[in-house]
FILUM-482129 format. One record per residue (C-alpha): residue number from 0; chain; y, z, x. Coordinates in Angstrom, 1 decimal, decimal comma. Each point is the difference from the previous one (the first is absolute). Layout:
% FILUM-482129
> i:ch:Y:Z:X
> NUM:A:Y:Z:X
...
***
This chain:
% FILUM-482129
> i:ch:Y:Z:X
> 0:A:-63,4:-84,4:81,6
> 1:A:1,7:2,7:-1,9
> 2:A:4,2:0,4:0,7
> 3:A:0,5:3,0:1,6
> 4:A:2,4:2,7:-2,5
> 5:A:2,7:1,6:2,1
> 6:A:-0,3:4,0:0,0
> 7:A:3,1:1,6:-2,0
> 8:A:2,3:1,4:2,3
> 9:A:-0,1:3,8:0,1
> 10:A:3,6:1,2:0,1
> 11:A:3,1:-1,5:-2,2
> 12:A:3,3:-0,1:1,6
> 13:A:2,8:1,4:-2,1
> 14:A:3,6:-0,4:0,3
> 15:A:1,3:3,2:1,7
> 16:A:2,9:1,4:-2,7
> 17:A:1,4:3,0:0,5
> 18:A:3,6:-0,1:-1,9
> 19:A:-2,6:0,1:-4,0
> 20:A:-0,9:3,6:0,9
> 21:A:3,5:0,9:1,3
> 22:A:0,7:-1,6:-3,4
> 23:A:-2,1:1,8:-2,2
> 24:A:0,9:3,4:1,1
> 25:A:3,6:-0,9:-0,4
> 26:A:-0,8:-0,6:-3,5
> 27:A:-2,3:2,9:-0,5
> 28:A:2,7:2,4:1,9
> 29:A:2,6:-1,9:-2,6
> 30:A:-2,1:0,8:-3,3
> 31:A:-0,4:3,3:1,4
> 32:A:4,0:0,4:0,5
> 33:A:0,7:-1,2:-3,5
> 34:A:-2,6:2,1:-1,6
> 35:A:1,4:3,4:2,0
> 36:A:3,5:-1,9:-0,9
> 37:A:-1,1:0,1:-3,9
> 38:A:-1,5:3,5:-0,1
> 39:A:3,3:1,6:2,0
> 40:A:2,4:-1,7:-2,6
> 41:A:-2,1:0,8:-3,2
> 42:A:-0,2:3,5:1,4
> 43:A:3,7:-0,2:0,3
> 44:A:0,6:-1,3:-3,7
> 45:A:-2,4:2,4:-1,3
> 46:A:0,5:2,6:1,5
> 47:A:3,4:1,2:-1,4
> 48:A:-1,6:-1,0:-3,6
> 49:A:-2,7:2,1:0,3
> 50:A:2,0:2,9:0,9
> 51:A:2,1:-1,0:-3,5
> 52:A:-3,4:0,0:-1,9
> 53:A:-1,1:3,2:1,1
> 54:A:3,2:1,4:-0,7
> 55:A:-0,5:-1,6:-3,7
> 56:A:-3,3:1,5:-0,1
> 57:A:0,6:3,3:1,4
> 58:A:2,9:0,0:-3,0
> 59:A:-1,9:-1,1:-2,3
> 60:A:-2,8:2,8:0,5
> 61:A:2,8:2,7:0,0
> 62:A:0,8:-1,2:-3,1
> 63:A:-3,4:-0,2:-1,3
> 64:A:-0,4:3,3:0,4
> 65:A:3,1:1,4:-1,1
> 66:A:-1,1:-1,6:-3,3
> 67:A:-2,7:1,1:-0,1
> 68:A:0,8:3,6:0,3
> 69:A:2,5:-0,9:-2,6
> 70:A:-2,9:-1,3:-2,4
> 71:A:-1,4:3,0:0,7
> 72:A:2,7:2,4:-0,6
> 73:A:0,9:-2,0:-3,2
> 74:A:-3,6:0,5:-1,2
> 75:A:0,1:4,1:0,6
> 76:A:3,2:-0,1:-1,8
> 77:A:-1,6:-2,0:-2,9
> 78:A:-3,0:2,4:-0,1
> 79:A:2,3:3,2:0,3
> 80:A:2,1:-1,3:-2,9
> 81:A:-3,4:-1,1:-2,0
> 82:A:-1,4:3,4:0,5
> 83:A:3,7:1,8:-1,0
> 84:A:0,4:-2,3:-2,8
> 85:A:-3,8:1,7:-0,9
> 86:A:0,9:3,3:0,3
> 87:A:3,5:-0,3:-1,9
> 88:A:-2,2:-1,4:-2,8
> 89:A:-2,3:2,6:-0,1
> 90:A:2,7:2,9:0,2
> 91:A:2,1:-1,7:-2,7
> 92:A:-3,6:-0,2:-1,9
> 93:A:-0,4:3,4:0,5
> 94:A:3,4:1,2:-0,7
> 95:A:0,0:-2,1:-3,2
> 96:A:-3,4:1,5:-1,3
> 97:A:1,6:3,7:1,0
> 98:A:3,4:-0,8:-1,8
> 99:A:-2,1:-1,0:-2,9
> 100:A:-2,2:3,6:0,0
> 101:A:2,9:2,0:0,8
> 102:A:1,5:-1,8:-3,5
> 103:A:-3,0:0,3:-1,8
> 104:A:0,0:4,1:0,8
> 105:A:3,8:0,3:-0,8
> 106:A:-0,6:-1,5:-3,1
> 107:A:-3,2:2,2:-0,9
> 108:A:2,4:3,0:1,3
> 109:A:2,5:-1,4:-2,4
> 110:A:-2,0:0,3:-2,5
> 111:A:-2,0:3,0:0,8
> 112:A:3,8:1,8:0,5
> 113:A:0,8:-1,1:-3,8
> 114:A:-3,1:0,7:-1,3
> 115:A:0,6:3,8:1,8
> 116:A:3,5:-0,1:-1,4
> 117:A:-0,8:-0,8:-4,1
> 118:A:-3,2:3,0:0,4
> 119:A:1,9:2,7:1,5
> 120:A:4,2:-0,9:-0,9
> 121:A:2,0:1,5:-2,7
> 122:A:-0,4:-3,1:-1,9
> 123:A:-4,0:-0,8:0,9
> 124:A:-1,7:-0,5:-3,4
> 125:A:-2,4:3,7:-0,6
> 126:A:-3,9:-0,6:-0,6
> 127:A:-2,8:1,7:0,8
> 128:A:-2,9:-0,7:2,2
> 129:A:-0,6:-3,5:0,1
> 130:A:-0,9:-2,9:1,9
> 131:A:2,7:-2,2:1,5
> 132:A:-2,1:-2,6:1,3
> 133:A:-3,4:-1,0:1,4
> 134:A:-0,4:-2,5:2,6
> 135:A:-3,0:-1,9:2,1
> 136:A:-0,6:-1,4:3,5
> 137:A:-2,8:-1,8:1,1
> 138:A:-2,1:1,7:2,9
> 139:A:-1,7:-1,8:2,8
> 140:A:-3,9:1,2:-0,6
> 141:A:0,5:-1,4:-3,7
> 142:A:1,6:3,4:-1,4
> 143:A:3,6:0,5:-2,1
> 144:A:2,2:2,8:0,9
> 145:A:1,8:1,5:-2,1
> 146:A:3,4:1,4:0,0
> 147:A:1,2:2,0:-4,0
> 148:A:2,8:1,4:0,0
> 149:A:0,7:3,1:-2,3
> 150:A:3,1:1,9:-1,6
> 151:A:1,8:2,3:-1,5
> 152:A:3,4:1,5:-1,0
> 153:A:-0,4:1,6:-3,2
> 154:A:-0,4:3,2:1,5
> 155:A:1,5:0,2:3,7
> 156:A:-0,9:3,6:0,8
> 157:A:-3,8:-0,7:-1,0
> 158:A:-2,9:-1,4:2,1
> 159:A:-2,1:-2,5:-1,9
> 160:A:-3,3:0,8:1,4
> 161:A:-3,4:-1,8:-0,8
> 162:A:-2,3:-3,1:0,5
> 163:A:0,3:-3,7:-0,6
> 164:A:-3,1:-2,9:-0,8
> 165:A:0,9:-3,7:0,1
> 166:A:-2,1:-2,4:-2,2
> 167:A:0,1:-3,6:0,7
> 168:A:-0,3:-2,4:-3,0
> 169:A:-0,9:-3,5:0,3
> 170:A:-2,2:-3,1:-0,4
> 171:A:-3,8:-0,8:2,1
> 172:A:-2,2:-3,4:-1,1
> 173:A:2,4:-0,7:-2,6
> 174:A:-0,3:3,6:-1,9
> 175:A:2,0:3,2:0,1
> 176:A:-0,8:3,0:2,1
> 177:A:1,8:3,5:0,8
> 178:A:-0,6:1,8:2,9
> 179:A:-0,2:3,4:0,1
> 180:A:1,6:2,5:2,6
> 181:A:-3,3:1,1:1,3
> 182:A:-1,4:-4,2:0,3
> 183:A:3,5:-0,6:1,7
> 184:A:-0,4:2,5:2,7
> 185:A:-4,0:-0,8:0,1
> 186:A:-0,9:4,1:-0,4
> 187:A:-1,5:0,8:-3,1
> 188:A:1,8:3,3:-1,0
> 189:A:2,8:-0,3:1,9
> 190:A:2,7:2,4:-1,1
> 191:A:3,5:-1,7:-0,8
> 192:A:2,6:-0,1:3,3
> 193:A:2,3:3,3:-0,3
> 194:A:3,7:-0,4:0,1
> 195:A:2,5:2,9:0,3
> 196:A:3,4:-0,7:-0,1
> 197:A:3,7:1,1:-1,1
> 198:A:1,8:-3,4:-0,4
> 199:A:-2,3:-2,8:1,0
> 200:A:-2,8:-0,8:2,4
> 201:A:-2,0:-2,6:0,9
> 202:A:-3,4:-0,3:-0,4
> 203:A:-2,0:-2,3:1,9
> 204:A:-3,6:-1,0:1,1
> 205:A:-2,4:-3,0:-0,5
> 206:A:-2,5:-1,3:-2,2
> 207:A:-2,5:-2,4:-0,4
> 208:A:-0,8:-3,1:-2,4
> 209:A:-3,2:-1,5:-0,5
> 210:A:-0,4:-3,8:0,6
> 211:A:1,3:-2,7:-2,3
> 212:A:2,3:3,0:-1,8
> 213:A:3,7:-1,4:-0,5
> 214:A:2,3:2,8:-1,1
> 215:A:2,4:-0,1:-2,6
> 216:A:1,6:3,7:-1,2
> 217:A:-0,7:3,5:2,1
> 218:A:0,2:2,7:-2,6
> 219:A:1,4:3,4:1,9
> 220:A:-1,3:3,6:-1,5
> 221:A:1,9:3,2:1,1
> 222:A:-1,3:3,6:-0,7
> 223:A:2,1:2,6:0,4
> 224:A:0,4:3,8:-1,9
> 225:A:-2,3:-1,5:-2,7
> 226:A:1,5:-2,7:-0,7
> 227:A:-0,6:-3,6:0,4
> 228:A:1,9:-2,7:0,7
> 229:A:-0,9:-3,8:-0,4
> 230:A:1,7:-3,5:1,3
> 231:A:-0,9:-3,4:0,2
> 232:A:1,1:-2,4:2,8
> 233:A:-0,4:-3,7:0,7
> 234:A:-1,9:-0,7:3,1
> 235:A:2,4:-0,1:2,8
> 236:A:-0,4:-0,8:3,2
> 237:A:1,6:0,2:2,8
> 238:A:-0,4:-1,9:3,2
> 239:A:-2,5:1,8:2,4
> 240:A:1,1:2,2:3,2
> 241:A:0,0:-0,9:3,7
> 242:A:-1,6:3,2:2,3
***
């Protein structure tokens, strides 16, 4: 016969202990105290400090900005003086380059003032018609003008009245070549440029030379009461006008 196994009792008798859970909740109230403790004292500390760091920070932006406006005043200042410094060099530029063709006329009035002086004074030197001096500028579509200059003082109570030719004498593919009044002013025919005059005048116009022509000597001839008058000049030119 089989031993009979005893059934497992259904309930479990435990010890009745109520002082754990009074216990635990005064140690869970404790934690709690100390963490509330913790967080009212850091508060405390940190408080006082923060206030000091955002009074830094609230100083330190003030002055970031204040230095920056200063950057940016400095920089206007620095552009204002670039651009002055610009426009003093371009007014002492142009003041230099004026001084220079006011002193370039004075001397040609200089010399224009002498030149009037020796043809008309007591002690001016007396000739008859002729040529005082014939001089060349280059033009801009390719042409030369021409500026002659005639005079006399021979006779002061006469008019010396007539024409003038130019002919232009020089070298083309390694040979010599003259060139007529009438090729210079490309019009076959052309009569000679009249002049009319007391004491001087100036005679001016412009001319043309063919390609590859290098001038050398401009021969001037003046026609006036029947009689002729003949010079020779050395190329001379002259540096070409600004409109």
């Amino acid at each position: 016969m089989s031993t009979p196994v005893p059934d497992k009792p259904r309930f479990v008798v435990v010890p009745h202990r109520p002082y754990q859970k009074v216990l635990l909740a005064l140690l869970l109230a404790a934690w709690l105290g100390s963490l509330v403790a913790v967080g009212v004292w850091a508060t405390r500390r940190a408080v006082p400090e923060l206030a000091q760091v955002r009074q830094e920070l609230a100083l330190t932006a003030r002055r970031a900005s204040e230095a920056e406006a200063l950057v940016r005043q400095l920089r206007q200042n620095v552009t204002t003086l670039r651009r002055s410094d610009q426009i003093s060099r371009a007014a002492n530029a142009e003041l230099q380059a004026t001084l220079a063709e006011r002193e370039e006329e004075i001397s040609g009035l200089r010399a224009d003032v002498a030149f009037y002086e020796r043809l008309v004074g007591a002690t001016g030197q007396r000739r008859g018609l002729s040529v005082h001096e014939a001089v060349f500028a280059p033009e801009a579509g390719g042409t030369w003008r021409y500026t002659v200059t005639l005079t006399q003082n021979l006779n002061r109570g006469a008019i010396s009245k007539g024409e003038a030719r130019l002919t232009v004498e020089g070298v083309k593919d390694g040979r010599l070549m003259s060139l007529p009044w009438e090729q210079l002013v490309q019009k076959p025919g052309a009569p000679g440029q009249p002049f009319s005059f007391r004491y001087f005048q100036q005679l001016e116009g412009s001319i043309m030379l063919p390609d590859g022509f290098t001038p050398q000597r401009v021969r001037v001839q003046l026609r006036a009461d029947g009689n002729t008058v003949d010079q020779a000049f050395p190329w001379q030119a002259a540096e070409p006008r600004g409109d």
